[in-house]
C-alpha positions as semicolon CSV with decimal commas, in nm:
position;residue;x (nm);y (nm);z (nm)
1;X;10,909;13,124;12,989
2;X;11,105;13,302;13,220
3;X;11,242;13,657;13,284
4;X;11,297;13,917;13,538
5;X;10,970;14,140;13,629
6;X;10,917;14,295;13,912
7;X;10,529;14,335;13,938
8;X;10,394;14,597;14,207
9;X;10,069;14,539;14,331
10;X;9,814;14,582;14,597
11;X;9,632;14,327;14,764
12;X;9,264;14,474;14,674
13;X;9,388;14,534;14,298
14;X;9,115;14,261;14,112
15;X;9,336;14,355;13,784
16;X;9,677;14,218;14,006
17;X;9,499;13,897;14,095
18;X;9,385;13,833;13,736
19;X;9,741;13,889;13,551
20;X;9,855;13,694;13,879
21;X;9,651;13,398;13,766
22;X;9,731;13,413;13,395
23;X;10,131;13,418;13,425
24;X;10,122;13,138;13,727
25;X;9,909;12,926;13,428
26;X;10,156;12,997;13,146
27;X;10,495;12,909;13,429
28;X;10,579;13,309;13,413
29;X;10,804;13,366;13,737
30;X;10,787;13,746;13,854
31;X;10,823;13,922;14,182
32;X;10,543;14,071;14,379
33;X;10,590;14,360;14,535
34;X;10,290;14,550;14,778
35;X;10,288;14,898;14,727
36;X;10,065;14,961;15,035
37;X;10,341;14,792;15,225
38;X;10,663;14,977;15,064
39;X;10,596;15,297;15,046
40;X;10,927;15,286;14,826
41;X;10,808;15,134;14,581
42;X;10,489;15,375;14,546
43;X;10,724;15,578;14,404
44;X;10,850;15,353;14,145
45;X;10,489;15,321;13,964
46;X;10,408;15,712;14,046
47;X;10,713;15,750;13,836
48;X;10,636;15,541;13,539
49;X;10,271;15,641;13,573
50;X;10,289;16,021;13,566
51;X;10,209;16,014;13,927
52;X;9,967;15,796;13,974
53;X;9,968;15,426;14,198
54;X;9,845;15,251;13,909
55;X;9,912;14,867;13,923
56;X;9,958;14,671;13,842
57;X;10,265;14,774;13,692
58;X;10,554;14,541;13,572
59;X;10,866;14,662;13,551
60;X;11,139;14,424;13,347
61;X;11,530;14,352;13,368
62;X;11,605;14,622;13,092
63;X;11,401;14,897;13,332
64;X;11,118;14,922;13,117
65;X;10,787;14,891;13,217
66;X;10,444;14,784;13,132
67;X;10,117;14,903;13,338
68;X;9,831;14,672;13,333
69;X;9,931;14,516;13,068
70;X;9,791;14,230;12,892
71;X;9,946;13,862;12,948
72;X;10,016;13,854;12,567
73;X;10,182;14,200;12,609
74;X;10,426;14,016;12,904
75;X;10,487;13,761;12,681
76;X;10,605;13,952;12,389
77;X;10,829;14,177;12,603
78;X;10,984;13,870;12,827
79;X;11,019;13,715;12,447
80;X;11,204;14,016;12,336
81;X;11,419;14,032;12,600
82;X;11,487;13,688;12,579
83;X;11,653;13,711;12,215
């Protein structure tokens, strides 16, 4: 399955590191992108998260976004956007 998602994370984040693991196991490509290391992109998930760094956060080719969500939730929104 593939798609484009951006997912911004932080290195410490054990909820990053788990959704990591579950879309490299199902093939899901994404980006990874370290909030503590672009401060630019900080301000992407305080924006989608009412101001807070929550992550991880996924943000998808249509500019919606997902925070922490569930690999079955990625895989119903990369499916949607697929079709």
């Amino acid at each position: 399955m593939s798609g484009s998602v951006t997912m911004y994370s932080t290195p410490w984040c054990g909820y990053c590191h788990r959704l990591k693991g579950q879309m490299d196991r199902e093939g899901i490509s994404y980006e990874v992108v370290d909030i503590e290391q672009h401060p630019e992109a900080a301000v992407i998930v305080e924006t989608v998260n009412n101001g807070n760094q929550t992550v991880p956060t996924l943000v998808y080719s249509d500019g919606t976004a997902q925070t922490n969500p569930s690999l079955m939730q990625v895989k119903e929104k990369l499916a949607a956007l697929a079709s």
